[in-house]
C-alpha positions in Angstrom: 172.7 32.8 75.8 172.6 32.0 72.0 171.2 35.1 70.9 174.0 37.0 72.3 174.7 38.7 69.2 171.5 41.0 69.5 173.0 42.9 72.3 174.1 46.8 71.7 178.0 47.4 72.5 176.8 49.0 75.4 174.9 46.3 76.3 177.5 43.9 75.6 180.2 46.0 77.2 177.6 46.1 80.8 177.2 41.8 80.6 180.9 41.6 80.1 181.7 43.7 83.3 179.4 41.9 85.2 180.6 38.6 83.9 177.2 37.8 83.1 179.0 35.9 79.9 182.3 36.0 78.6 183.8 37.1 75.3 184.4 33.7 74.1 180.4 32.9 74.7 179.7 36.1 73.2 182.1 35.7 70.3 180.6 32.1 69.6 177.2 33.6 69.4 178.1 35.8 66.8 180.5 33.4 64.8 177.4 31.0 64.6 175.0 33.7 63.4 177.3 34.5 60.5 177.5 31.1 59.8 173.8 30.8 59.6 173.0 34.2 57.5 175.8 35.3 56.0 175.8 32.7 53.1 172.5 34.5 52.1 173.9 38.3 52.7 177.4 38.3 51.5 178.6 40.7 54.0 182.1 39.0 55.0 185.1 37.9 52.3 187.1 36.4 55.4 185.7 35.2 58.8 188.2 35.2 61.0 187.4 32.4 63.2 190.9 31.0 65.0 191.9 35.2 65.4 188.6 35.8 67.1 188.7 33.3 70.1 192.0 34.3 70.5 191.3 37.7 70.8 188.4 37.1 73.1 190.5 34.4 75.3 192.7 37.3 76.0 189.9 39.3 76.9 188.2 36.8 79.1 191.9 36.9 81.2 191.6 40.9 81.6 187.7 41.1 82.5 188.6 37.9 85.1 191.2 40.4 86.2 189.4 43.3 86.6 191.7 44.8 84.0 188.8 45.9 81.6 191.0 48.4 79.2 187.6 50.4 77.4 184.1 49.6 76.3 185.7 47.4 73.1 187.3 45.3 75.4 185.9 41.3 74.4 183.2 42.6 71.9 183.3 41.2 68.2 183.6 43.6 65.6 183.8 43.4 61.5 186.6 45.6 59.7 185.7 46.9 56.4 188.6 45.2 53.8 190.3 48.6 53.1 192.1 49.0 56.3 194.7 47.2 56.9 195.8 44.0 59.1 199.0 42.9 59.9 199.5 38.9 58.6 195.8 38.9 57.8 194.9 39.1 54.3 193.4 42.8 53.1 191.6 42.9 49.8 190.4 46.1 49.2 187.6 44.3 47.4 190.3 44.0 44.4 191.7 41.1 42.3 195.1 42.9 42.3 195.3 42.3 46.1 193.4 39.2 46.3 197.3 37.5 47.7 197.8 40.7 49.4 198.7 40.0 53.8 200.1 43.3 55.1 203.1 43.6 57.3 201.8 46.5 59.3 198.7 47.2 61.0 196.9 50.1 60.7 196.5 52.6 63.3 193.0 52.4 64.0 193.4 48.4 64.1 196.5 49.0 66.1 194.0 50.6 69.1 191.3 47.8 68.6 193.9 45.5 69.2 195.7 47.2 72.0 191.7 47.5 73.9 191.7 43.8 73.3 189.0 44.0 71.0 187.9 40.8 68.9 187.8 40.9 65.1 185.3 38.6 63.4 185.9 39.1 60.2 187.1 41.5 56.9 184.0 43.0 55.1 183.1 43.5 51.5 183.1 46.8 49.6 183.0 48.4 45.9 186.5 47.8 44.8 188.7 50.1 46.3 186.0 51.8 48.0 185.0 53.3 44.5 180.7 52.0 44.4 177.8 53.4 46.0 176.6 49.5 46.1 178.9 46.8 46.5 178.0 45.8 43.6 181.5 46.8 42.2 183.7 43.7 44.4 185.7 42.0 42.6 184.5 38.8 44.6 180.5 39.0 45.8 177.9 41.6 46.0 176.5 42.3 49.3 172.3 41.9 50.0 170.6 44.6 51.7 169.2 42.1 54.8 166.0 44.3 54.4 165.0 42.8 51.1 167.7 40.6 49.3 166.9 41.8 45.7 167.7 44.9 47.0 171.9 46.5 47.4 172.6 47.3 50.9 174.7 50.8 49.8 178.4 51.4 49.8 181.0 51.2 49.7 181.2 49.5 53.2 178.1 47.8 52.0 179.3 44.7 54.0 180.2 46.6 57.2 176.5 48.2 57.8 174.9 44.9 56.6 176.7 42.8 58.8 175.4 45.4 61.3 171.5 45.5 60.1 172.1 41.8 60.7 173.7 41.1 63.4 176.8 39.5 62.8 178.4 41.7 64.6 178.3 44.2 67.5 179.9 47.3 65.6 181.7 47.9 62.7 184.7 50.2 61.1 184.0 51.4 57.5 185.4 53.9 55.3 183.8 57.2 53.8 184.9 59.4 51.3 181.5 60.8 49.6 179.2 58.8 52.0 180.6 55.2 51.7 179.8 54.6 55.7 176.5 56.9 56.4 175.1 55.8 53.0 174.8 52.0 53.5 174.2 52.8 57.0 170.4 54.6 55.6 170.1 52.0 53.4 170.5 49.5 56.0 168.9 50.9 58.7 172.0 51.4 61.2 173.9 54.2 62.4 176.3 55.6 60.4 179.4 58.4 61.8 181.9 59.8 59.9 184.2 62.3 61.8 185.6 65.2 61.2 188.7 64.7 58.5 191.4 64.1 61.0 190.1 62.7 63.9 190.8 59.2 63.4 193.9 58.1 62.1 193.9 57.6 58.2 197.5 55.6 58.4 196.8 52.1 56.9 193.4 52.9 55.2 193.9 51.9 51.4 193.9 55.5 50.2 191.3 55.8 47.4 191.3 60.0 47.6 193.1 61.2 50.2 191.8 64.7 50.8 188.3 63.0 51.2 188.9 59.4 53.1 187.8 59.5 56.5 187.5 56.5 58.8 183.9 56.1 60.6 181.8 53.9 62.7 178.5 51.5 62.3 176.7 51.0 65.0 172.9 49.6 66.0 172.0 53.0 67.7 173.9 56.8 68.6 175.6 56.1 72.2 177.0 53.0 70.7 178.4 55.2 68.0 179.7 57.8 70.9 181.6 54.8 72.9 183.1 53.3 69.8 184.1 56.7 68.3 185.9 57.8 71.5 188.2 54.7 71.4 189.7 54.9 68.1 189.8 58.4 67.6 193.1 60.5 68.6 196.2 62.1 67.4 198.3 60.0 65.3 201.7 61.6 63.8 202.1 58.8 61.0 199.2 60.2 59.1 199.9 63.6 57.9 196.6 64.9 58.2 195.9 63.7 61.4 195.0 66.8 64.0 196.2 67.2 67.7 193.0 67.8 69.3 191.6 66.2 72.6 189.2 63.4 72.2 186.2 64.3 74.3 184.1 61.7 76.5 181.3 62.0 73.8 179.1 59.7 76.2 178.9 63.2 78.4 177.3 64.9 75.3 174.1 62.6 75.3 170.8 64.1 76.8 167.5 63.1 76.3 166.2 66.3 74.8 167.3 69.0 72.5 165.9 72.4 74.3 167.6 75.3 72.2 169.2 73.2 69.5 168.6 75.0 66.7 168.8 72.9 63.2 169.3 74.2 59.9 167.2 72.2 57.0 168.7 73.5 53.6 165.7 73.8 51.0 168.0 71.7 48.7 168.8 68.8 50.8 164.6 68.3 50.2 164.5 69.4 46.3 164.2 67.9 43.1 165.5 64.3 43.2 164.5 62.9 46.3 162.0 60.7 46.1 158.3 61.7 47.4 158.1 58.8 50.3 161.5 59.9 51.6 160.6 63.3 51.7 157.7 62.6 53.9 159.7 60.7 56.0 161.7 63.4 56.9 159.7 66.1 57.1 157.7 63.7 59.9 161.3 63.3 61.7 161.9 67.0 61.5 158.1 67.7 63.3 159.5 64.9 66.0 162.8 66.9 66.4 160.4 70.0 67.2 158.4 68.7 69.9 162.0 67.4 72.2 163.2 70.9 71.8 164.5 71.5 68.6 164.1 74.6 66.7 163.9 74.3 62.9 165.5 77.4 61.2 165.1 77.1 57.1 168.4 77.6 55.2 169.9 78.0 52.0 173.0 75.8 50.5 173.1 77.1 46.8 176.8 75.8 45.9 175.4 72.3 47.1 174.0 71.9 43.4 177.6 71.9 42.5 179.1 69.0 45.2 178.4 66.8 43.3 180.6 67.6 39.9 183.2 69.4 41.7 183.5 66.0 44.1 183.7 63.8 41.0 186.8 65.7 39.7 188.5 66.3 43.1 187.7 62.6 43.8 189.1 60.5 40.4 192.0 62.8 40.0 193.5 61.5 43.6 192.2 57.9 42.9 194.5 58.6 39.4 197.5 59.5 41.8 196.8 57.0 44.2 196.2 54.0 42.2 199.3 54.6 40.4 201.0 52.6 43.5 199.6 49.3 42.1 201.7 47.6 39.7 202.7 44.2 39.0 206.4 44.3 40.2 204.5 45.1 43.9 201.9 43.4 43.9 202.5 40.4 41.7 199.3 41.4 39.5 198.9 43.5 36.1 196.6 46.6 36.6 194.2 45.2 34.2 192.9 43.4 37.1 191.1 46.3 38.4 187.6 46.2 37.2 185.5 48.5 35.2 184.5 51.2 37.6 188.0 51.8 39.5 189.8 51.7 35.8 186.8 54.5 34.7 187.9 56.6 37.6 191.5 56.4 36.8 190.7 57.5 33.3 188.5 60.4 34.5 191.1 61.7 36.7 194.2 61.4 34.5 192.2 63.4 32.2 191.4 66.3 34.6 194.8 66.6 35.7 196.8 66.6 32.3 198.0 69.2 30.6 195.7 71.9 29.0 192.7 70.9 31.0 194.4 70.3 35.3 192.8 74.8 35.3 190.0 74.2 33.3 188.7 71.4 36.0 190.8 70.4 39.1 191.8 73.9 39.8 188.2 74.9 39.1 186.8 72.4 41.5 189.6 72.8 44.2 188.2 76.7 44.3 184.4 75.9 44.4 185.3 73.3 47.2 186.6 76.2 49.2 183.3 78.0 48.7 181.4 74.8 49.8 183.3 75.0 52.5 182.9 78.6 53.3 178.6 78.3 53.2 179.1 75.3 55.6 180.8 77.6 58.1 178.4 80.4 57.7 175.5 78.4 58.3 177.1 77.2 61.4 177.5 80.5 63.0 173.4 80.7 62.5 172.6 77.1 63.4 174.0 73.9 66.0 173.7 71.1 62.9 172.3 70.7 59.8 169.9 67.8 59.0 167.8 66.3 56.0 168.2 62.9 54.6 171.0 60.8 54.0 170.1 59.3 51.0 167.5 60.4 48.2 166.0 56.9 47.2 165.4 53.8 49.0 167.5 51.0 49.0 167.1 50.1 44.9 167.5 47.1 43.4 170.6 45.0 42.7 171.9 45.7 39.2 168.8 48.7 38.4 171.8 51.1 38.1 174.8 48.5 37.2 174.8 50.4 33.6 174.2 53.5 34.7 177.5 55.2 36.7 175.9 58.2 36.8 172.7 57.0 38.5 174.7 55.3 40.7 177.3 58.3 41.1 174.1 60.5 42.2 173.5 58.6 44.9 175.6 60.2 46.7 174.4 63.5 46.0 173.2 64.1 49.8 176.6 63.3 51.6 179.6 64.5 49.6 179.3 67.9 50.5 180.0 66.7 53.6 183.4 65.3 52.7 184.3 68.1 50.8 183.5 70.4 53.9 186.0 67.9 56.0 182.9 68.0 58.9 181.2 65.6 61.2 177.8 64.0 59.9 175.3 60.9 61.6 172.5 58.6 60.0 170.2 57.3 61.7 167.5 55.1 61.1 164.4 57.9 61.0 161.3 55.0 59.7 160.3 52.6 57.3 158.4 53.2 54.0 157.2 50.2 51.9 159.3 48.4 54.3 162.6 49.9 53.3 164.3 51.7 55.9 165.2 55.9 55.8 168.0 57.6 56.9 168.4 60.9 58.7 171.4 63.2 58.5 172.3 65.1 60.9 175.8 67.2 60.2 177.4 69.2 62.7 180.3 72.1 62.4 184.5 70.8 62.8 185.0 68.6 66.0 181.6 69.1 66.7 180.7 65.1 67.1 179.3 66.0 70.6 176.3 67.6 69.1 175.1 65.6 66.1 175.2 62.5 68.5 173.1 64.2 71.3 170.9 65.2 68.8 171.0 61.9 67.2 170.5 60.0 70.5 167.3 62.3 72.1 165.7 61.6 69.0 166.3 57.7 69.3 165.3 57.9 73.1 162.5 59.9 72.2 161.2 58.2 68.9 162.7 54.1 68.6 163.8 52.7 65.5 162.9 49.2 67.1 161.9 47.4 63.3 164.6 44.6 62.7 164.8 42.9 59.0 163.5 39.5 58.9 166.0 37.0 58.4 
């Protein structure tokens, strides 16, 4: 029973129902691995020990009931430290919050709670979710569990190591250009982020508000399906928030993909992504093929421009939003914040001021619209869209510390997702020298359904079974 915390949440969810275990023996089996490994990974800043057999005493009184309330019921998870938790201190990764305990919840907390769910712990992140590789916390970096010299991604660098790991079941992180499907690839997890408005923004940490999007880590796709379905849903405290049905996304999971057609953009494979990830793909794309698949070639030409247009759209809403943080709040100066968060601000303020807000905000604001105008063509020829997630392997801790726009071009492969508001998957897709590869998969608005069927029949079909070795 003490290597409990290997299970899937499915898995998990099955041995709670049958009362194989409980949630408390399942809980202490995961407290005691982070005990053990997380000193060496960094993926926690608070363990929440005395909340989490609280939690999973409550459970244990439902399930001994018969009263189970959803597939989180009693399983541990790890909340990246962005979202916020009623009397339990929330970070953001920041010296200017590091006394910061919220009196409100939020939303997506608020349902994890009310399904009796068990929280284990707050996870690290780039300061305000501004880092592709956690390298940017104002308290630790994060280890890829793959190879320790190595950054595990971000900014919810914590949340998919702890995953890759297993120090916990699931995991909630954050994405706004790729901060949950990017540490996901690099870690060798599963990575969802939504469509923008499906889950309930109220109580995230805004860093850029049209972008931010709450998603889920998981160890495989139908993991990702039940935990998406529970905290997803209309919520009329966040503005942006849409009133759509939630659908049973476990229905959408088949073991093949006959007639799925897939778009593969010639850019998502161009110049820039390295040779051995290339290969990678391309071998994932001849597997998609043979369970059904068709692969229909396609062209993305504004992609080439996601990138600068995000990193104006982006640092001009950090600007506005970190404008909240000021000493008579938050008891802290705002020369707490650290380099990369305070190079953002700057970047921003300068894009919106006077004289230069048409020359680049308005500008970018326009070719967003036309980035998301060739996302909704391509979708009336294809089902999803796939190619990797990220262009490089997981690289080495502090290789691009001094150079923000290496880093920022990381994220070259997901932030045209974000601008486009639509649904997008990683999934672990093979190793090379060790080092695991992503494989994204995006799908068309509220189309969720598809990238995880498409994302589950190639896991059914082709295993990602390698574990790091810790």
């Amino acid at each position: 029973m003490n290597d409990l915390f290997k299970l899937t949440l499915k898995q998990a969810a099955e041995g709670l129902k049958t009362k194989e275990f409980s949630s408390k023996e399942l809980t202490t089996s995961v407290l005691d691995r982070i005990k053990k490994i997380d000193p060496k990974i960094g993926s926690f800043l608070l363990v929440t020990e005395s909340i989490a057999f609280k939690q999973a005493e409550k459970a244990d009184k439902l399930i001994s009931e018969n009263q189970i309330l959803s597939y989180l019921t009693g399983i541990p998870f790890a909340l990246k430290d962005i979202i916020v938790t009623k009397d339990i201190k929330t970070t953001a990764g920041s010296k200017i919050l590091s006394d910061f305990i919220p009196p409100y919840s939020a939303t997506v907390y608020e349902k994890l709670e009310g399904q009796s769910a068990v929280l284990v712990g707050k996870t690290n992140l780039d300061e305000f979710g501004m880092g592709a590789s956690t390298e940017n916390s104002a308290y630790q970096v994060t280890k890829n569990p793959w190879d320790l010299s190595c950054v595990p991604g971000g900014s919810s660098g914590g949340s998919a190591a702890a995953i890759a790991a297993d120090l916990a079941i699931y995991s909630i992180g954050a994405d706004t250009g790729g901060s949950v499907r990017q540490p996901s690839s690099l870690c060798g997890v599963v990575g969802l982020k939504p469509t923008y408005g499906r889950i309930s923004r109220y109580g995230l940490i805004a860093m850029a508000s049209s972008l931010d999007q709450i998603g889920v880590i998981t160890k495989n796709a139908e993991d990702a399906a039940l935990a998406l379905k529970e905290i997803s849903g209309y919520d009329s405290r966040d503005s942006n928030s849409v009133e759509k049905e939630v659908p049973d996304y476990e229905k959408f999971l088949k073991d093949d993909l006959k007639g799925l057609k897939i778009g593969v953009p010639k850019e998502f494979l161009s110049e820039g992504v390295d040779i051995k990830v290339k290969e990678t793909i391309k071998r994932a794309f001849t597997q998609l093929e043979k369970i059904g698949a068709k692969l229909i070639d396609l062209s993305l030409p504004r992609l080439k421009e996601a990138i600068a247009v995000y990193y104006l759209i982006m640092p001009s809403e950090v600007s506005a939003n970190m404008a909240r943080f000021d000493g008579i709040r938050f008891g802290k100066e705002r020369g707490e914040f650290g380099p990369e968060v305070k190079r953002r601000i700057m970047l921003g303020t300068y894009a919106l001021s006077s004289g230069y807000y048409d020359a680049y905000y308005l500008k970018a604001a326009k070719v967003r619209t036309l980035i998301r105008e060739e996302f909704k063509s391509a979708f009336e020829k294809v089902d999803v869209i796939a190619g990797p997630t990220s262009p490089v392997l997981p690289f080495k801790i502090g290789e691009r510390a001094d150079d923000p726009l290496q880093m920022y071009l990381a994220d070259i492969l997901t932030v045209p997702v974000n601008l486009a508001g639509v649904p997008a998957i990683s999934i672990p897709c093979g190793l090379v020298d060790g080092l695991p590869v992503g494989l994204q998969i995006i799908g068309d608005h509220w189309q969720e359904g598809k990238i995880l069927n498409t994302a589950f029949a190639y896991e059914k079909n082709y295993p990602f079974n390698d574990k790091p070795k810790l």
